[in-house]
N, C-alpha and C positions, 0 to 999 in steps of 0.2 A: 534072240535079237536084242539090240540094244536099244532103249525107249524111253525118251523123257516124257512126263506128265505133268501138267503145272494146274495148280489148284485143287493141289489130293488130301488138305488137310482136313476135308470132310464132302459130303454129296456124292455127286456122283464120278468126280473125279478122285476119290477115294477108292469108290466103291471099282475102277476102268482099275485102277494101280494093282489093290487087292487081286484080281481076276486073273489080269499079266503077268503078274509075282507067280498063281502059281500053276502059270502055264510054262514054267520055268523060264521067261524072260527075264532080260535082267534089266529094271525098270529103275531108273532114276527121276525122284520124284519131287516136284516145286511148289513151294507155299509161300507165303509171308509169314505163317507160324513155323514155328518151331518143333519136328517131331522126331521122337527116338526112333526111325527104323533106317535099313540102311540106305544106303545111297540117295537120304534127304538134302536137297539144299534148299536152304532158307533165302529168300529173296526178294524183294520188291522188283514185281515185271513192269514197271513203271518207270523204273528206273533205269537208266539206260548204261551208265556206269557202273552198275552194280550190277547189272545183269551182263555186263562182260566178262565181270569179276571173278561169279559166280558158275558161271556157263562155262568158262574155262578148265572147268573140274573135271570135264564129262570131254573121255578120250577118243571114244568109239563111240556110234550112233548111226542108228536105221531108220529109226521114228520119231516124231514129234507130234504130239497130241495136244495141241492147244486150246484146254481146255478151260481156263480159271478165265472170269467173267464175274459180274456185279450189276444188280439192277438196283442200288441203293445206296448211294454215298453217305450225302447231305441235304441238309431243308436247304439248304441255297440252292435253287434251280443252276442258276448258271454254274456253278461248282460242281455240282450234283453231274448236269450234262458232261462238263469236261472229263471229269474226273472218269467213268461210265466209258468215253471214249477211248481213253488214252488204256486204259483195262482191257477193255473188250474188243479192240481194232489194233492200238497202235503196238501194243505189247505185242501181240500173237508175228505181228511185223518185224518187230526188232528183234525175237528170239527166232525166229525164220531166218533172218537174214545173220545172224551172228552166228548163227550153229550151219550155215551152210556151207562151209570149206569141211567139214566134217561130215554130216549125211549125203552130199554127194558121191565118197568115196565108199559108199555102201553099196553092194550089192544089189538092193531090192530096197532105196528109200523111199518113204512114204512121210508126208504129212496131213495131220488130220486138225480140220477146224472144228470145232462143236460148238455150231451156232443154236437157231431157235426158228420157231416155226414163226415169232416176232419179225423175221426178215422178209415174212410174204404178207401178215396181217398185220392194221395197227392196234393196240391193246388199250386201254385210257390212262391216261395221268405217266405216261412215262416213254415219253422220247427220246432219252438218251439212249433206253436200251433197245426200242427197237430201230432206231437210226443205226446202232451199233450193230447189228447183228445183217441187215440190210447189207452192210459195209462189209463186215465179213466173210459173207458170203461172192461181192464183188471182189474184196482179196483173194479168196479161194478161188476164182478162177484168174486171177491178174498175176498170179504166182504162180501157179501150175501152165500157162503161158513163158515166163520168165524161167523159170528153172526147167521147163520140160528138154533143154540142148542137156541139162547133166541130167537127165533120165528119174526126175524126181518128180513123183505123181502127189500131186494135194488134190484134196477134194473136203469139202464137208458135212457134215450129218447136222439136220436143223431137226432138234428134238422137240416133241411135245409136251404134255404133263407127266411128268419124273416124280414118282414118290419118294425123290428125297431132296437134299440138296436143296436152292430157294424157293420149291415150291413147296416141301415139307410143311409149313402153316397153313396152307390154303388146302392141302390134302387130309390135315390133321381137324379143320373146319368142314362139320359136316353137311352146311349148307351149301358151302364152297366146291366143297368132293363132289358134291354130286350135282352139283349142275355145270362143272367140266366133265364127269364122268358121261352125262347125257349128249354131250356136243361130241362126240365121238361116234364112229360108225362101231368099233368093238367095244363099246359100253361100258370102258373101264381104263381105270391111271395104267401108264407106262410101271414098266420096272425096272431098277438097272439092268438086270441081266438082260432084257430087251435091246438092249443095245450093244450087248458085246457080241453078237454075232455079226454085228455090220462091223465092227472095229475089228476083229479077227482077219474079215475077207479083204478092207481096206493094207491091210497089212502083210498081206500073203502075197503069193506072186498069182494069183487066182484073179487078183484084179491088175493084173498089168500091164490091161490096155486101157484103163481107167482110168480120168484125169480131167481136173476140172470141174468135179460135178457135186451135186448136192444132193443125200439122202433124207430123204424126210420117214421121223419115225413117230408118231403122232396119233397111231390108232384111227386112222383117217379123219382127223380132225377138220383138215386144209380141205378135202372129200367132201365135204357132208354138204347138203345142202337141205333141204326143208327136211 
């Protein structure tokens, strides 16, 4: 299959690429940095002319994995918030809708959002990220509504604590680690490989009466209650 990924130049959108590469797909991969491997394009997803630009490279297409996100810009709140949205909501938007005369002609398209378990709870000190993810989640189903006439299933996966990628500091804090470790029903961080088994099935024809919906992978965090 042929499969973009955006924000693979470290976390766990690295770690989705890495996986795909060697499941022998052929995986083209999006950053704002710059990386030696193949079928990297360098881009600002912000950017809306540049992401034409760029996007244009990419001939053939089954999947889009909108994964690159940011809970941290700038000290300017209002910056901070904007900036957080136009990443986390309006990009995942503008590469949907630019690569869509191309995954439509796909066989078995599929898009995928990788929101946060932040779309159902609110966390302190940071609303942009979870107003964004909230949002995302609403795009995930306002697009798989819209594209479902060209037989294009989106749906997305709201993850929970990820030991790597921006959660990597408060995993690497021992006090931190384990008082998320405790608000879990399986009493322990996520992994990436925890997650590629819901990206495998979202991309197979296994799910292809699927559409619209949101996977939550969380260790039963959302679950828990006393």
């Amino acid at each position: 299959m042929h499969i973009l990924i955006t924000g693979t130049s470290r976390g766990i959108g690295k770690e989705i690429s890495n996986f795909l590469s060697k499941q022998n797909h052929n995986v083209y991969s999006l950053s704002r940095k710059k990386i030696k491997i193949p079928n990297h394009i360098a881009c600002d997803i912000t950017d809306l002319s540049d992401l034409k630009k760029k996007l244009n490279k990419i001939k053939k297409l089954d999947v889009i994995i909108n994964n690159a996100a940011i809970t941290k810009t700038s000290l300017d709140k209002f910056k901070n918030f904007t900036k957080i949205l136009e990443t986390n909501v309006i990009a995942p938007y503008f590469i949907s809708e630019i690569l869509l005369k191309k995954i439509k002609k796909s066989q078995n398209p599929s898009i995928i959002n990788i929101s946060s378990i932040n779309a159902y709870q609110a966390f302190p000190n940071n609303p942009g990220y979870v107003s964004s993810k909230a949002a995302l989640n609403s795009l995930t189903k306002s697009l798989a509504l819209d594209y479902g006439k060209h037989k294009i299933r989106v749906n997305s996966i709201s993850l929970g604590y990820i030991s790597s990628g921006m959660s990597i500091k408060s995993f690497n804090n021992k006090s931190s680690k384990m008082k998320k470790t405790s608000r879990t029903i399986l009493n322990r961080w996520g992994k990436p490989k925890d997650i590629f088994g819901m990206i495998e099935y979202l991309i197979s024809t296994k799910s292809s009466y699927v559409t619209g919906q949101d996977f939550v992978i969380d260790g039963g965090w959302l679950a828990k209650g006393l």
